[in-house]
Every structure is written in C-alpha cells, then in structure tokens.
N, C-alpha and C positions, 0 to 999 in steps of 0.2 A: 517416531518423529512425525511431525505434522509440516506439512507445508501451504503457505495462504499468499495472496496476493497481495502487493501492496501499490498504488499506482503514486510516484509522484505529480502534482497537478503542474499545471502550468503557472501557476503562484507560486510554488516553490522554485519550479526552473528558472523562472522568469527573477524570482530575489535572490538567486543564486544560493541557493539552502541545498542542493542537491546531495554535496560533499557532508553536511553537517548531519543531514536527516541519517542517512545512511553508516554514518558515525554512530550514532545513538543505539539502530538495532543492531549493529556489533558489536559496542561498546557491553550490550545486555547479556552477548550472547547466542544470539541467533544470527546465524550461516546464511549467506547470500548464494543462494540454489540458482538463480537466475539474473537477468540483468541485459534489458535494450531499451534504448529511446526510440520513441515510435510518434509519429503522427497520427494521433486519431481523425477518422472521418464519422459525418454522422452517422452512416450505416452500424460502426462497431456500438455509438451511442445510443442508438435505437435500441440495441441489442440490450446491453452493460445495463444500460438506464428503464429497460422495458415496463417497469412498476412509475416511470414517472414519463412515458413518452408524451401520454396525450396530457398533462398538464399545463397549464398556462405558461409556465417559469422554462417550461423544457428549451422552448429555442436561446435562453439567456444562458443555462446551463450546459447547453450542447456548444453555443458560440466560446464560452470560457474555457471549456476544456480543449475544443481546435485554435485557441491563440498562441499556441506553441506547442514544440513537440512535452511527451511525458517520460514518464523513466518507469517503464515497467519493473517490477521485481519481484522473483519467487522467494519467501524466506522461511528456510527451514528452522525448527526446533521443536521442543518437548512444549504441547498447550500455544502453538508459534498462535495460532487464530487470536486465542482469549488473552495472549501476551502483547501482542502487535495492537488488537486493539484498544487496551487499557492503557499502552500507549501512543496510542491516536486521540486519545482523549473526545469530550464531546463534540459531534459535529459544527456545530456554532461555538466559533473558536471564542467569541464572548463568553461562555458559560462552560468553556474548557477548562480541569483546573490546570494550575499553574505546574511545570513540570513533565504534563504532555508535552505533545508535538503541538498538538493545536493552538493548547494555553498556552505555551511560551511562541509560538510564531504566526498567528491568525486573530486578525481582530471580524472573520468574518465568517455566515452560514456557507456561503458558496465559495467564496475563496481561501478555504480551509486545509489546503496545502496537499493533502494526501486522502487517498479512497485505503480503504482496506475493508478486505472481505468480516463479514461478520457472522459467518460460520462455515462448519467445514465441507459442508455440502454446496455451498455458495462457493467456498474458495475452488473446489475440484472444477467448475464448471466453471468461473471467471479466468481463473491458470488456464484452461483449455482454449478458452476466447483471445487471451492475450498472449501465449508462448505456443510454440510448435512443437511435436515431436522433435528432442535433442535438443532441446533450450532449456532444460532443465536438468541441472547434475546434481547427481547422489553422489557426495567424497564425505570421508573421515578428514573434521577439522581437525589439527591438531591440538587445538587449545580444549575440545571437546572434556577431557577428562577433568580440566579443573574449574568448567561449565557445570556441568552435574555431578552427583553422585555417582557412586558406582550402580547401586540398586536403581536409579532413574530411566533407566534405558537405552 
C-alpha cells in the first residue's frame, strides 16, 4: 500500500467542501492514514513551493494558501498517488474534467481546492514536511477486503 499527501487549500475550507472532499476518497476506497488542520506560514511555503518560490505569482500563491487554516491528510491505498490524483483532476479547475474534484468544484488555476503530491517520491518527502512522527497510522480497515481483491495486496 502506498500512502501520498493530500492538502485541502483554503478554498475548500473556506466553501465549506471539507466534509464532501474527504467523502469522495472514502467513498473510492482509500483509508485516511492521517488527518490535522494546520496553519501554514511562509516558511513551510517556501519549502512545499521551492520549484516556484522565486516566481512572480509566488507572494499571490503563498497569501492564498495562509487565508485560512488547511486540512492536512495522509491517504493510504493500493496506486493511492496515481488514484488521488486522477482524481484531483487538472490543476486549472477550467480544464478539469467533470467528475474530478477540480472539475466538479473549481472554476480556478490557484484556487483549485486541493494540492496532492504527484509522485511517490514527492509524497515521502511532503508527508514528512506536513506530519510528525505518530501522525500517521497503519490499521486494517475493515471494509478493506471488499476494496480489493484478494490477489491485490
């Protein structure tokens, strides 16, 4: 089982989707490993965001994600990366299709509800940025066996 990070943004806190988003990767099947609301400072954005710090757009994108707190989450499953973010749909929730998270709740590039790591080498090292040692649990879901196959893992 793979586990990837998913941030909700302050667009979603803020339209109140917090309940519904988190719906959806349950609803598919993957386990909530983790789970806290956090206030980000720039410091952590600097970090998180470090491929786009020195760009022009950075203090717009750094101001929107500290306009409220976010909802960290770790979410386990089988392919959880390539699962999570097929449905996250495209970044520019305009060109999301319909049925993502994006497409169905984002008319926007930046204000597009949720971050999720886009591979799994990224997500090891984003989980590690946003959870501590013991903020992330390994349990047997129960619903687990009628989630996959038995050959699945």
């Amino acid at each position: 089982m793979e586990t990837t990070l998913v941030l909700l943004k302050p667009s979603c806190v803020q339209r109140e989707l917090v309940g519904e988003i988190i719906t959806r990767f349950e609803r598919r099947g993957l386990r909530i490993a983790g789970m806290k609301m956090m206030q980000l400072d720039e410091a952590i954005l600097r970090e998180h965001y470090a491929h786009l710090a020195d760009r022009p757009f950075f203090p717009t994108l750094a101001a929107s994600m500290m306009a409220s707190p976010v909802v960290a989450l770790a979410i386990s499953g089988k392919d959880a990366v390539q699962v999570v973010r097929a449905m996250t749909g495209s970044t520019n929730g305009r060109e999301a299709a319909p049925g993502t998270i994006r497409g169905d709740y984002s008319m926007s590039n930046q204000q597009n509800i949720v971050h999720a790591s886009d591979s799994t080498s990224n997500a090891e090292i984003e989980l590690k940025r946003f959870f501590r040692d013991g903020e992330i649990f390994d349990y047997e879901a129960a619903m687990r066996p009628y989630v996959y196959g038995a050959d699945e893992g």
